[in-house]
N, C-alpha and C positions, 0 to 999 in steps of 0.2 A: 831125273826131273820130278820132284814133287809135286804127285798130281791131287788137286783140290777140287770139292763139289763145288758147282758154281753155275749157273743157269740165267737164260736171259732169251727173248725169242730172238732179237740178230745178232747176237754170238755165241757162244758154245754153252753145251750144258755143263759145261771143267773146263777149267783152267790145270795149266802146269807151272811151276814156278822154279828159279834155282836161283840163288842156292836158297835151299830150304830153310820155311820159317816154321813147321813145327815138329820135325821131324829130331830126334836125341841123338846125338853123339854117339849112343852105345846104340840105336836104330840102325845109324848109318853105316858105324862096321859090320852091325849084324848081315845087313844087307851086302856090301861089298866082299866079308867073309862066303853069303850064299853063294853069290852071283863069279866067285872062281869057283867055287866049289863044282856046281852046275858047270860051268862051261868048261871045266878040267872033266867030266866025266860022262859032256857029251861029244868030247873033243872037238868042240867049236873052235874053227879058223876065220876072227876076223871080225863081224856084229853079231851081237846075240839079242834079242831083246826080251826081258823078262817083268813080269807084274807081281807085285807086291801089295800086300795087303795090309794095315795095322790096328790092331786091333785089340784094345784094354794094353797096350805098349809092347803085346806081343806082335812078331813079324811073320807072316804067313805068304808062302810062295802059290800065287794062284796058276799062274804058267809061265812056261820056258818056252821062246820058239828063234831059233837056229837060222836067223834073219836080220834085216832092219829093220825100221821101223821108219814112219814118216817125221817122226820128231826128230829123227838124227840131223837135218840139215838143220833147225832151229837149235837145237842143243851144240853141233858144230860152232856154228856164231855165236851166240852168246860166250863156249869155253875157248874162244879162238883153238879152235881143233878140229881138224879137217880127219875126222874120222872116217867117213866115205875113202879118204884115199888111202890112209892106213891101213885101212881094212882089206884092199883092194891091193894094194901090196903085201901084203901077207899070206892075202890068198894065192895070187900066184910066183910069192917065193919057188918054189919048188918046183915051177915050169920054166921061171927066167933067170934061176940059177943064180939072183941079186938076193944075198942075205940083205934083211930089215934089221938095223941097228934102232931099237926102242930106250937104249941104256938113258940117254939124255930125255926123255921123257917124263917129265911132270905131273903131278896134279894140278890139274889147272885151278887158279884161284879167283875168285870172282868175286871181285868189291860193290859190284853194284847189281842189280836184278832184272831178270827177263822172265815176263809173265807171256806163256802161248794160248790164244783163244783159237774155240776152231767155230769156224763160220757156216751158218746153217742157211739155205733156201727158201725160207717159211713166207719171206713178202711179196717170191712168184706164186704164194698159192694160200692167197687173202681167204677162205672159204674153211681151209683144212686147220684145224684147232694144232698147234706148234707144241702138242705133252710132247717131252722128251721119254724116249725110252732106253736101254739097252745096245739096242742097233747102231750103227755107225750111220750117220746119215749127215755129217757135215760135207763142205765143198771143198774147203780148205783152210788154212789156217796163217794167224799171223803173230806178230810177234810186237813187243812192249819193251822197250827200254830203258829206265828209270836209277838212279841213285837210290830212290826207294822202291819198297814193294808197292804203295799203295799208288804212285804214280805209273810205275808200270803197268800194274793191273787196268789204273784209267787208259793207259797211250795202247793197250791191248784193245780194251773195248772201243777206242776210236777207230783202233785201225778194224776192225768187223763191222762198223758204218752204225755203230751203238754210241754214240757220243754222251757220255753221262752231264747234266747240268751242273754249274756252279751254284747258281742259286736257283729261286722258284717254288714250289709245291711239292712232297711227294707223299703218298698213297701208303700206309703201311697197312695192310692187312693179313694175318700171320698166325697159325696155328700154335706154334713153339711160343712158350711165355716163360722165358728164361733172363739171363744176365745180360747174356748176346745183346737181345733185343732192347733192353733197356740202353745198352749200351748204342744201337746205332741210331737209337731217338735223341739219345744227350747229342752226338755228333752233328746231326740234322739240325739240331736246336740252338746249336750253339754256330752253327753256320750260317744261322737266319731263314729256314725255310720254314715256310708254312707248311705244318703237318697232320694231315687226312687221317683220318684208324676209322677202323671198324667199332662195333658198339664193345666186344671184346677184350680188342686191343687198347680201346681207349681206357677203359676200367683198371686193366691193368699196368697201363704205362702213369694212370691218374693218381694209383698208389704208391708209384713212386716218385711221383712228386714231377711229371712231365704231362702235361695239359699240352691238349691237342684237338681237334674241330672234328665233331662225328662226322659218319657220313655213311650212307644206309646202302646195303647189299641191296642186287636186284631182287633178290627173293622174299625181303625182307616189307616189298610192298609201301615203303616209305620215301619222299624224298627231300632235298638231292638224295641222290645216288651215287652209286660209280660211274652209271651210263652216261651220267647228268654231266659230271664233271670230265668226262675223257672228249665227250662230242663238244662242251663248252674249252675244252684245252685250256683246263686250267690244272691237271694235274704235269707234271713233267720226267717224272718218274716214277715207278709203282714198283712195291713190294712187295709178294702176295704169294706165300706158300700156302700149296693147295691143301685143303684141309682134309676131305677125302670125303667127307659128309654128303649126303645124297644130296641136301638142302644147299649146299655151296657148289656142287658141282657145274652147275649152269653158269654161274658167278663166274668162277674159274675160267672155264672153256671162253668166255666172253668178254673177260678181261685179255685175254691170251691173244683172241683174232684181234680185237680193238688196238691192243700195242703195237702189232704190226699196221695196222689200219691208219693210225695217228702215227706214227713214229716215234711213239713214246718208249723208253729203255724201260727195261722189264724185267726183276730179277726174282728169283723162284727158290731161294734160300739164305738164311739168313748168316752165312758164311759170307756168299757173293755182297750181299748188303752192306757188310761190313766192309768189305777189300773195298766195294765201291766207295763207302762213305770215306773211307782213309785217303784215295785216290780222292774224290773230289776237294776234301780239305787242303790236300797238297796243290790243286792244278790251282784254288783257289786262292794262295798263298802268292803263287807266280804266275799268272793267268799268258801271258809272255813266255815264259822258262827259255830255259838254253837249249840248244838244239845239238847233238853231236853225232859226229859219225860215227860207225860200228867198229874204225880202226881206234877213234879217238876212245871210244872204253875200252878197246883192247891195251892200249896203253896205259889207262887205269889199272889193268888186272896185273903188267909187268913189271910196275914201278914197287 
């Protein structure tokens, strides 16, 4: 499962996705050549689960560990493959005397995409600022089902009680001034939202020819503000990679509790920005969509 940065206070700081959207051809053998290699020579019977790295398009193994992992039930569903019980048959091959016939086993093939969020506790605890770090500190996690990636990722962040807007207002404020970002103002703009920047962002997104409505930092001593616009709820989604600057920090931390406060979705890199803006174009396409069961994609994946 391709796992992606992605951030938001009520649902995960990453996302996983399969099958992968940026991951090469020659990545994925790389990987798949590791990962026998490794469990051929730590003679793993059964799950193994292993982290990978990638990096300038080199593939780097950060660790092996000679288990499951909690993703396997979602990666199960999605590849219709009930690894849990393979696995479990294998292992005690050699106590129950029942050889595992794998010969008829497949790569599973998967036509459409499953995007897993993991789901964070941040709005039993209004007070405590939602930085993500390092640490594991989700509750649990869910699962997106979509013919696309960017609806998956939407039916992801619904089901972590993050419901992104169709339309409405949203907040860009954002340290990176790259393509990326130019790119998820065109999609905002062309979806019809009104959009918020910072004095920054607005300069920057104004040279490329994307006009947008200021609107002033709390430190900035000007207003509106952000304060002004999140208590008037007239933002509906905010954008706001932290910038690290002592002058912004306050900003941050305050927008951070405020999204949980308002229930406003909140995302914290300009990757998730993106999956989200793709996702909301698509739900906004079919506001309705079709609804299927987890057998009925798997019947997708055999045809």
């Amino acid at each position: 499962m391709e796992h992606i940065e992605y951030a938001g206070v009520h649902s995960g700081d990453s996302a996983c996705v399969i099958p992968s959207i940026n991951i090469t051809k020659e990545q994925i053998d790389t990987i798949r050549n590791y990962t026998c290699k490794i469990a051929g020579e730590l003679g793993v019977v059964g799950l193994m689960n292993i982290q990978y790295a990638i990096h300038n398009g080199k593939v780097y193994v950060l660790e092996a560990n000679p288990r499951a992992s909690r993703t396997v039930p979602l990666v199960s569903k999605v590849c219709n493959l009930n690894m849990a019980n393979t696995a479990t048959r294998l292992i005690m091959e050699k106590y129950t005397g029942t050889p595992v016939d794998l010969s008829a086993m497949k790569e599973p093939q998967v036509p459409y995409f499953g995007v897993k969020e993991a789901v964070f506790p941040f709005n039993m605890f209004p007070e405590v600022d939602p930085v993500l770090g390092p640490e594991m500190r989700s509750t649990g996690e869910v699962l997106g089902l979509a013919d696309s990636f960017g609806l998956a990722f939407y039916k992801a962040m619904e089901g972590g009680k993050s419901i992104l807007p169709v339309s409405g207002s949203v907040l860009i404020s954002v340290s990176e001034k790259d393509n990326k970002l130019v790119e998820i103002a065109k999609q905002f703009e062309q979806l019809g939202f009104r959009i918020f920047t910072t004095k920054g962002t607005q300069t920057y997104l104004a040279e490329k020819g994307i006009q947008t409505e200021a609107i002033g930092k709390l430190h900035e001593g000007r207003r509106p503000n952000i304060e002004d616009a999140i208590k008037n709820r007239q933002l509906n989604i905010i954008i706001n990679t932290p910038s690290g600057s002592k002058s912004s920090e306050a900003d941050d931390s305050y927008i951070r509790k405020s999204a949980i406060k308002y229930n406003i979705p909140y995302i914290t890199t300009l990757t998730a920005a993106l999956a989200g803006a793709k996702g909301i174009a698509e739900k906004a396409k079919d506001p309705g969509g079709n609804i299927y069961s987890l057998q009925e994609y798997h019947l997708k994946g055999s045809r």
